[in-house]
TISELO-658665 format. One record per atom (N, C-alpha, C): x, y, z; residue in three letters. Coordinates in pm, whole numbers, plus 50000, padded with zeros to 5 digits. Layout:
REM TISELO-658665
XYZALA
...
REM end
This chain:
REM TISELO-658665
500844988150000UNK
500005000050000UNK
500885012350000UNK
500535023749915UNK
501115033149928UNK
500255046249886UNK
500665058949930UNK
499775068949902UNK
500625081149869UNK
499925096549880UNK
500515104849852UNK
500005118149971UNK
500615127649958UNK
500225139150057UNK
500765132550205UNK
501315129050205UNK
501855131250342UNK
501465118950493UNK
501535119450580UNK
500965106950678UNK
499525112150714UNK
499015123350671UNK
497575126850706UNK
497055120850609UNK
496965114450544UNK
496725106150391UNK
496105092950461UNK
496875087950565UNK
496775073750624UNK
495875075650757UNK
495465087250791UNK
494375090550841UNK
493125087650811UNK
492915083450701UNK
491515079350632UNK
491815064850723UNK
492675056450727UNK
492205045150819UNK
491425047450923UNK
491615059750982UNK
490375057251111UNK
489225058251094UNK
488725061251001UNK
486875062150909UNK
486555046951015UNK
487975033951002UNK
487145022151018UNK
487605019651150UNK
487495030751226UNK
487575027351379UNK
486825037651409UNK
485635041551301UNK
484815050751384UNK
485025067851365UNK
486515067951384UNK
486825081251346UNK
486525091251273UNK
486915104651325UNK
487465112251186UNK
489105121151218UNK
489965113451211UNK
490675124851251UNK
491525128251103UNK
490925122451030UNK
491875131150906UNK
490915143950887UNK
489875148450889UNK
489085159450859UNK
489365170851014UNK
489325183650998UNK
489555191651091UNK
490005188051217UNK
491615178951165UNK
492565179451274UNK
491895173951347UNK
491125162451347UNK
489875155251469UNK
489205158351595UNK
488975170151535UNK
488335182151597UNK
487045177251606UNK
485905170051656UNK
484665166051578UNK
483575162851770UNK
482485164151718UNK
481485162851830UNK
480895151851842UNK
481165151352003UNK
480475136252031UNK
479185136952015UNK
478105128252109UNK
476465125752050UNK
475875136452144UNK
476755141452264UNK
476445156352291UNK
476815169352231UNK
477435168852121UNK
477925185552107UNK
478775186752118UNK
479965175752223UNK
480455185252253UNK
482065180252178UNK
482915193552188UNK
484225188052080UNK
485185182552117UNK
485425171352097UNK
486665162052142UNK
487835161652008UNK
488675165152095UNK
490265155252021UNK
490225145551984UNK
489805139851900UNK
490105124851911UNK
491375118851918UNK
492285123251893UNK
493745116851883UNK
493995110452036UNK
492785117452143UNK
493055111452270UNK
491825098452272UNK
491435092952208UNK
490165085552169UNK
491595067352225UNK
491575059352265UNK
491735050252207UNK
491885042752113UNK
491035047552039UNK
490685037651880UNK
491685048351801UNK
492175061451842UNK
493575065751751UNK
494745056451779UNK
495075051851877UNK
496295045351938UNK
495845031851838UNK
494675024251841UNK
495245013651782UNK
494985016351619UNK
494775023651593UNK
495125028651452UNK
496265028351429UNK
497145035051482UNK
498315036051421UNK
499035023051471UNK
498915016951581UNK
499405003051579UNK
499284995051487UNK
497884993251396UNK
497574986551283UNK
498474990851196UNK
498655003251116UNK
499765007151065UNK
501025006251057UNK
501725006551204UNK
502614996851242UNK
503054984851188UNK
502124976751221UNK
501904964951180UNK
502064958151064UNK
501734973050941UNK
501624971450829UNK
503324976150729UNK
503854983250852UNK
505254982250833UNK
506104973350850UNK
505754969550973UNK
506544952051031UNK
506444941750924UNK
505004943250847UNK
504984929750765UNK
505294933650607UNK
505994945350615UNK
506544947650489UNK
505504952550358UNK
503944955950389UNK
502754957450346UNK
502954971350346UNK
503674982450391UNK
503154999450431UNK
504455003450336UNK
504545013550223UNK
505635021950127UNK
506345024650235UNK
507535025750306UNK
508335029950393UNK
508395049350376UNK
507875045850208UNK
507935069150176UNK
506945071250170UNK
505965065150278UNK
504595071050316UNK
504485087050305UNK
505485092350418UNK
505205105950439UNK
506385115750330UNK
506865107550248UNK
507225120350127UNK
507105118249985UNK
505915106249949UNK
505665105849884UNK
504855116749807UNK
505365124549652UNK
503885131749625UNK
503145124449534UNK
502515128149469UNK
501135125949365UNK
502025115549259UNK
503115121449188UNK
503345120749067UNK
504145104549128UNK
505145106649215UNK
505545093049306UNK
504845082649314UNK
503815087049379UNK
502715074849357UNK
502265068949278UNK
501735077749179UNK
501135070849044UNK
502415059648994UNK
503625068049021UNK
504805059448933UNK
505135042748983UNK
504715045849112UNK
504545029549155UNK
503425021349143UNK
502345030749124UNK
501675024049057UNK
501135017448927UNK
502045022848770UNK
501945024648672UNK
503325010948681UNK
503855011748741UNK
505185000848727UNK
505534988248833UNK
503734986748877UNK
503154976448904UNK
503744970949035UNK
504494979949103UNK
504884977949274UNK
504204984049359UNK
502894986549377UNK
501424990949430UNK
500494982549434UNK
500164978549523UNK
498614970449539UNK
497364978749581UNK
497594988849667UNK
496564994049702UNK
497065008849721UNK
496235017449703UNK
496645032749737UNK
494855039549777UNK
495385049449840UNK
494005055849900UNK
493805071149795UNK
493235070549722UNK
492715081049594UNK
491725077449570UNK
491045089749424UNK
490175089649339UNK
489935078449302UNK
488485074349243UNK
488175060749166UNK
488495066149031UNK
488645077648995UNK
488125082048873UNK
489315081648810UNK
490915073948853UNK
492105073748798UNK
492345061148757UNK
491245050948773UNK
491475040348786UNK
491845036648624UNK
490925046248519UNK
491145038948399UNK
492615042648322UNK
493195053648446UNK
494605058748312UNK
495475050448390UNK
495305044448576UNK
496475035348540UNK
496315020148466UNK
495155014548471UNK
494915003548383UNK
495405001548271UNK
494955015448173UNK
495475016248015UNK
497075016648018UNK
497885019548161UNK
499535027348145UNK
500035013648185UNK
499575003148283UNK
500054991048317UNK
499584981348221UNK
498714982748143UNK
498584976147985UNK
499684978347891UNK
499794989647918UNK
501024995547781UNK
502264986747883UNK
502374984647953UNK
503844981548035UNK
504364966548040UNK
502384961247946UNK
502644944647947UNK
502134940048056UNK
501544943648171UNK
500854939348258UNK
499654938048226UNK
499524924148216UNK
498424921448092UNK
496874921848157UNK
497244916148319UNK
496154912648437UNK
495874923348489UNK
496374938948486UNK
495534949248558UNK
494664949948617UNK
494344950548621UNK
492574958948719UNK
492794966148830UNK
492624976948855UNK
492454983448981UNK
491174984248978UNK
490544984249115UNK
489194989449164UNK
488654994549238UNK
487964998749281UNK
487385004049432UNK
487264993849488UNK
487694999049658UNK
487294982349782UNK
486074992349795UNK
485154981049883UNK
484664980949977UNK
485504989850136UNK
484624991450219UNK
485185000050293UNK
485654995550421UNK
486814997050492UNK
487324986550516UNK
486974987050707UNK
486574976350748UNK
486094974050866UNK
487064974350982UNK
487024985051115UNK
487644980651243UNK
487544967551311UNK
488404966051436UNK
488364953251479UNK
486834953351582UNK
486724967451620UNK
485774967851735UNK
484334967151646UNK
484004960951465UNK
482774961451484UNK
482454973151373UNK
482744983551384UNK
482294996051323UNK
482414992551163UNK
481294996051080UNK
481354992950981UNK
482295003950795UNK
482915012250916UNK
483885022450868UNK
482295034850766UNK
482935044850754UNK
482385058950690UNK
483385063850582UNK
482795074150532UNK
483315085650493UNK
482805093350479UNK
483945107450503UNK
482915121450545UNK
482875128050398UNK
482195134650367UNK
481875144950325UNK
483345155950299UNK
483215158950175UNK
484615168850158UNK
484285186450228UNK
482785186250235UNK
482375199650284UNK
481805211150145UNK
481045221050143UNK
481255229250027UNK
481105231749978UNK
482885236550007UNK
484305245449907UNK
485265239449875UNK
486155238049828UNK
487415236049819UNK
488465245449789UNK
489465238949869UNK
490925254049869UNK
490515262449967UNK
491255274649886UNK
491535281250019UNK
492555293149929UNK
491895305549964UNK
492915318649826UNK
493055329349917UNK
493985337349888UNK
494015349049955UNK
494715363749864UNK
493915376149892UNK
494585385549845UNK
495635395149955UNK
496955396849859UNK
497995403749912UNK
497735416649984UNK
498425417050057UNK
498215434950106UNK
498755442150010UNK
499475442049916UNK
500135447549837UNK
499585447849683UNK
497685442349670UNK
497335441649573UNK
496935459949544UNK
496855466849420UNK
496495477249395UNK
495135480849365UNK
494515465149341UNK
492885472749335UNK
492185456749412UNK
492005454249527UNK
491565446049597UNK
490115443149565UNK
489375457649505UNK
487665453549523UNK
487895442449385UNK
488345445949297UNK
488305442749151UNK
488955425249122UNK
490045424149280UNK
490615412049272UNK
489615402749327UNK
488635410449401UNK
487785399749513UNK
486495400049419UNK
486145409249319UNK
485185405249255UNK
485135391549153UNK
486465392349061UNK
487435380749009UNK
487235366249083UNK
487485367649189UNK
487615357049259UNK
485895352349288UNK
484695363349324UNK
483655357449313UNK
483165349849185UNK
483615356749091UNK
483365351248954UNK
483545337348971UNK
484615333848977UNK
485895324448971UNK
485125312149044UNK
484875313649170UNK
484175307349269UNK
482845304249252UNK
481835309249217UNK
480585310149274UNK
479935310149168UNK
480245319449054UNK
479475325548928UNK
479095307348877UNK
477635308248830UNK
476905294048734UNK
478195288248658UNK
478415299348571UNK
478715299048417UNK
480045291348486UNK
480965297548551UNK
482465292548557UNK
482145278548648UNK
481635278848749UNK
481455265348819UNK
481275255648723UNK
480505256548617UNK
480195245148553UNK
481955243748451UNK
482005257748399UNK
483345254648340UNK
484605246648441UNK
484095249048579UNK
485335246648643UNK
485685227148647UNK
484295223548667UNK
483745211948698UNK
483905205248572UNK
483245207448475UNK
483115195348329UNK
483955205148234UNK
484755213548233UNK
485595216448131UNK
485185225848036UNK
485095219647877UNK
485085232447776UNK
484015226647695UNK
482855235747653UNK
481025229947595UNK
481855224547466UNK
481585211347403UNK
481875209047330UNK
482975201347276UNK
483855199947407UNK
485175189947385UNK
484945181547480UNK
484855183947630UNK
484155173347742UNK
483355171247725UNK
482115180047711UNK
480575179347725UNK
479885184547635UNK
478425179647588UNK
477595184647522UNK
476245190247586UNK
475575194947598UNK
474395200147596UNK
473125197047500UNK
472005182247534UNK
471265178147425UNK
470085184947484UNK
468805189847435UNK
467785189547500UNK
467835192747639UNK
468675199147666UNK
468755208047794UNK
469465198647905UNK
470185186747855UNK
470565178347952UNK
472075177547881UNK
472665179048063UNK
474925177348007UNK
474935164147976UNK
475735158747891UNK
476375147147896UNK
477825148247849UNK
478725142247901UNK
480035140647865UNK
480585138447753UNK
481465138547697UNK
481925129347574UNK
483205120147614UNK
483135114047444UNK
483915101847481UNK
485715108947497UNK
485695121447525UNK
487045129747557UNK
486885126447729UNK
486275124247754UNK
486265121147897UNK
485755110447977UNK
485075101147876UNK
484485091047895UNK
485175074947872UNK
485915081147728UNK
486665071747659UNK
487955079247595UNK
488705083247638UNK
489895092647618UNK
490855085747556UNK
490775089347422UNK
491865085947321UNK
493155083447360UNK
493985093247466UNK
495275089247505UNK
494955085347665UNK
494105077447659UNK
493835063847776UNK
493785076047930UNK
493435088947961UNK
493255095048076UNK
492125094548133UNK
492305092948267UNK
490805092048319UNK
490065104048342UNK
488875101948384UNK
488005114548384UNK
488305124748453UNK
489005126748510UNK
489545137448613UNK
490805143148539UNK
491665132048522UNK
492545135948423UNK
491995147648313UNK
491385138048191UNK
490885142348098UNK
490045159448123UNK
489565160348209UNK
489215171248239UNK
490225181548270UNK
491215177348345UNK
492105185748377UNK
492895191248254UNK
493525185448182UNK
493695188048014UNK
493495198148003UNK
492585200547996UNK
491935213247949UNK
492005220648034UNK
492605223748182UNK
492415237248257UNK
491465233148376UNK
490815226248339UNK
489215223448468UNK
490115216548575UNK
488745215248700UNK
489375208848777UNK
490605210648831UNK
490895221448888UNK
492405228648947UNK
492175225149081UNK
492675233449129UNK
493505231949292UNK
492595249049324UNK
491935255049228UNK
491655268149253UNK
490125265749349UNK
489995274649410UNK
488785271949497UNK
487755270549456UNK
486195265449469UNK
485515260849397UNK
484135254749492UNK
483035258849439UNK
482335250349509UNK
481605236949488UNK
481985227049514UNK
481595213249493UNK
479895215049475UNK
479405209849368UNK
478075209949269UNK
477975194249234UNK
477245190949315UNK
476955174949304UNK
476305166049188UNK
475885177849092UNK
475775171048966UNK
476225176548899UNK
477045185548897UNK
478425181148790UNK
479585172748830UNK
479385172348932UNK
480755160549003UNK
480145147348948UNK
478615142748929UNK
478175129048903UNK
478335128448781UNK
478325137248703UNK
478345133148518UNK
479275128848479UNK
480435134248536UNK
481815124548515UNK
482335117448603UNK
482345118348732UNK
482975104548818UNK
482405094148787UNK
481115091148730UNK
480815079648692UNK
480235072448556UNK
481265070048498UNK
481875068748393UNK
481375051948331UNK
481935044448394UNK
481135027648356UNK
480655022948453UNK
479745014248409UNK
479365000048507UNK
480014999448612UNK
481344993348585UNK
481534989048724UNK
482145002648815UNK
482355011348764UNK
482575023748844UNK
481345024548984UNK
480095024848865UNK
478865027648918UNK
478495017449025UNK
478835006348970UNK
478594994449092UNK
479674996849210UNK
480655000949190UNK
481704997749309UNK
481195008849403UNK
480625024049334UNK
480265034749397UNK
478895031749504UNK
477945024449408UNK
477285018449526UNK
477395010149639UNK
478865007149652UNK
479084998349775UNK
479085011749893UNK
479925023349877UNK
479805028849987UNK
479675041649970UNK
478035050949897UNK
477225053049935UNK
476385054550075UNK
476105039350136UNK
475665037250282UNK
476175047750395UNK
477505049150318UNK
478315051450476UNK
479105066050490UNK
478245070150407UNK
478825087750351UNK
477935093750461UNK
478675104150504UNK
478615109050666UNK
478785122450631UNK
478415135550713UNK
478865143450684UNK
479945149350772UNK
481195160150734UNK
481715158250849UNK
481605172150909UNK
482555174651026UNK
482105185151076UNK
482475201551076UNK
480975208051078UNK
481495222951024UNK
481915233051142UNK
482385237051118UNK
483065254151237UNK
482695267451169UNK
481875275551274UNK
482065289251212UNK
483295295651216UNK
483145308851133UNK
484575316351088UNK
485085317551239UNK
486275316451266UNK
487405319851411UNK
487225340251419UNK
486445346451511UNK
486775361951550UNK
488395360851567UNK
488535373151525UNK
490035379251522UNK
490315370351700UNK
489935376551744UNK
490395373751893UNK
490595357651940UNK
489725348051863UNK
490155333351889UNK
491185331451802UNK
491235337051643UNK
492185333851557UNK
493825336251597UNK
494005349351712UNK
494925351051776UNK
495445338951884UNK
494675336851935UNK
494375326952061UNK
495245309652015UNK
494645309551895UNK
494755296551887UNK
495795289051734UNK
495845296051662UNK
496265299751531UNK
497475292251542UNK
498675300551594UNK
499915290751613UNK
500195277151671UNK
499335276251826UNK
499205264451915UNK
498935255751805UNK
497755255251664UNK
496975244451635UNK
498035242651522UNK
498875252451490UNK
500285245851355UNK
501105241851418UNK
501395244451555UNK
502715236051620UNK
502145224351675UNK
500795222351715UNK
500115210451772UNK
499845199051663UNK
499825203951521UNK
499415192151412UNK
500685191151335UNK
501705203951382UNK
503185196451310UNK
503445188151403UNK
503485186051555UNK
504065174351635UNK
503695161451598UNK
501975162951608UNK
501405150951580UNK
501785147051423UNK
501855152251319UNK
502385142751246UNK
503895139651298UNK
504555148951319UNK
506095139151305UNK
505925123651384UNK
504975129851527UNK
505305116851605UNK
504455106151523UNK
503115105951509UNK
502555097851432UNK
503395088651313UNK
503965093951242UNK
504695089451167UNK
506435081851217UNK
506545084151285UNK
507525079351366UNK
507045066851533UNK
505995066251484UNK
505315056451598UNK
504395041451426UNK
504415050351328UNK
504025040251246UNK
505185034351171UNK
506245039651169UNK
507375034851108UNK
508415027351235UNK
507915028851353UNK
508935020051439UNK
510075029751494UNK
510115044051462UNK
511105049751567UNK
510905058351661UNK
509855053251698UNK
509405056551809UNK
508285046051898UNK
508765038952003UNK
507835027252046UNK
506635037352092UNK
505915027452070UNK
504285031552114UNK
504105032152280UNK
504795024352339UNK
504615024752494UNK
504785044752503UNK
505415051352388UNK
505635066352451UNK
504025072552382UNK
503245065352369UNK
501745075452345UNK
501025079952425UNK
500945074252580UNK
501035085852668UNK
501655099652668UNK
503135098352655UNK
503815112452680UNK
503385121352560UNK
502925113252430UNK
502745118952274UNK
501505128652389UNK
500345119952397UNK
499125129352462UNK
499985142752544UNK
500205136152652UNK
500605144152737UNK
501115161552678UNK
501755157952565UNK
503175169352537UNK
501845176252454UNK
501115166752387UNK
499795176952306UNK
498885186952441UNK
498855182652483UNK
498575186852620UNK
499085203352657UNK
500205200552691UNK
500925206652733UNK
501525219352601UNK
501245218252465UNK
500835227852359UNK
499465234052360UNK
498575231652446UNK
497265242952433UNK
496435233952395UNK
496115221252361UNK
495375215852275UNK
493945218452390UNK
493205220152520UNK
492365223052581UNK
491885238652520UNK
493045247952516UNK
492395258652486UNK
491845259152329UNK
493225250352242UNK
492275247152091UNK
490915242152078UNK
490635236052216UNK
489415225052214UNK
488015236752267UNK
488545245752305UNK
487795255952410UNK
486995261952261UNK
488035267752199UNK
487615278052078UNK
486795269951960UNK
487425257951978UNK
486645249751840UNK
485195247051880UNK
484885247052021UNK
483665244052119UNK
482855260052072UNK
483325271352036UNK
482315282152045UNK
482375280351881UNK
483545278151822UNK
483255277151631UNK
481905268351630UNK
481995258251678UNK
480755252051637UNK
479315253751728UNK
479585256551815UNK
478175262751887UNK
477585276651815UNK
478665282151742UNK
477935293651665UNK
476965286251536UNK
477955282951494UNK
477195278651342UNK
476345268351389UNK
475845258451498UNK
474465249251482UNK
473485258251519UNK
473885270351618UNK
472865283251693UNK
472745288651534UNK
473145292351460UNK
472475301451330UNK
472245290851233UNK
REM end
């Protein structure tokens, strides 16, 4: 197994212990309201023991945490990958690239979603939305004009849909008032998958955006068995959890504590899943989070979200 983005990547394992701590730093509310850490949860500790585990038996990329995007794919295109945690919607450009390579048996697919020991039948949350995250300079010369741009960019019909399915007429058509894709994205001549293929053209960036659930369906699901594997987990789509905007005065408060509190936890995390660091020290791991503010992070994230369920 191997992935990309970093050891918060391998955070999606806790979906099947119940969790969420890959989504807002596992910041999330119990069946009262109220906001817990989870990293102090139990079921985080044997998470990463499982992981562990998965190093010991020679099953876990050892360049978990510096692997990027392009890394990954490459082990996966040159057939030393069994499993990676991504898009379904890439599945057909590495198939067609491990075809070209003579790997005659390919198939990648979507699993099923993968079950804790305690029972829980694992989730996934919700991406939220937006996506990204932009900012203008202090040093811009006409700010109203940059932030109008950016509403465009964001929000406006016309570009969302451009942002989402691409360019009228090369991705998509318009019949009788209904989108449908083309075979540029459906069936892509130089073997890219739909996300890919979209991207080609400019769509689908890293630029902020608001997730539109039927233009995200016209192309993520692409064939049969896409569609079938997508209905396996459906069931277990969760939403995850929202925070209102931080006032200047908590954003002061808490801002640094929560980048020096989630740079620790990855290093140690990652150094408790790779073996250099024994696990008997996940007490002191708590403890030292502790002892960075993580109560007062927990204080402020407690009024972020008591605002936004009150409005």
């Amino acid at each position: 197994m191997t992935n990309a983005n970093g050891v918060r990547q391998l955070f999606n394992w806790g979906n099947a212990w119940g969790l969420h701590v890959k989504n807002n730093n596992g910041f999330y509310p119990d069946e009262n309201g109220k906001i817990q850490c989870e990293w102090f949860d139990p079921r985080a500790k044997e998470m990463v023991e499982f992981l562990n585990k998965l190093v010991k038996d020679g099953l876990l990329d050892l360049e978990f945490a510096t692997n990027n995007q392009d890394q990954m794919v490459s082990k996966v295109i040159r057939n030393i990958a069994g499993a990676v945690i991504d898009w379904q919607e890439f599945i057909p450009m590495w198939n067609n690239k491990l075809k070209e390579a003579e790997v005659s048996d390919a198939n990648w697919v979507m699993t099923a979603l993968p079950q804790g020991p305690n029972g829980y039948h694992g989730h996934i949350e919700t991406s939220g939305i937006g996506y990204g995250a932009v900012s203008i300079t202090k040093d811009c010369k006409n700010p109203e004009a940059a932030f109008r741009w950016l509403d465009y960019v964001m929000y406006n019909p016309e570009n969302c849909r451009r942002l989402h399915l691409g360019v009228e007429g090369i991705s998509y058509v318009v019949e009788n008032g209904q989108i449908k894709m083309t075979d540029f994205v459906l069936n892509n001549p130089d073997g890219l998958g739909p996300v890919e293929a979209i991207r080609s053209l400019g769509a689908w960036t890293s630029m902020p955006n608001v997730n539109r659930a039927e233009y995200i369906k016209l192309f993520k699901i692409t064939d049969q068995e896409m569609l079938e594997r997508t209905k396996l987990v459906e069931p277990y789509i969760i939403p995850r959890a929202e925070f209102g905007m931080p006032t200047d005065e908590e954003f002061e408060r808490i801002n640094r504590k929560l980048t020096d509190i989630a740079t620790y936890r990855d290093e140690m995390v990652t150094k408790f899943i790779l073996g250099q660091e024994p696990l008997d020290k996940w007490d002191a791991f708590l403890n030292e989070m502790k002892a960075m503010g993580i109560d007062e992070v927990l204080e402020v994230r407690q009024a972020q979200y008591d605002r936004l369920m009150t409005n």
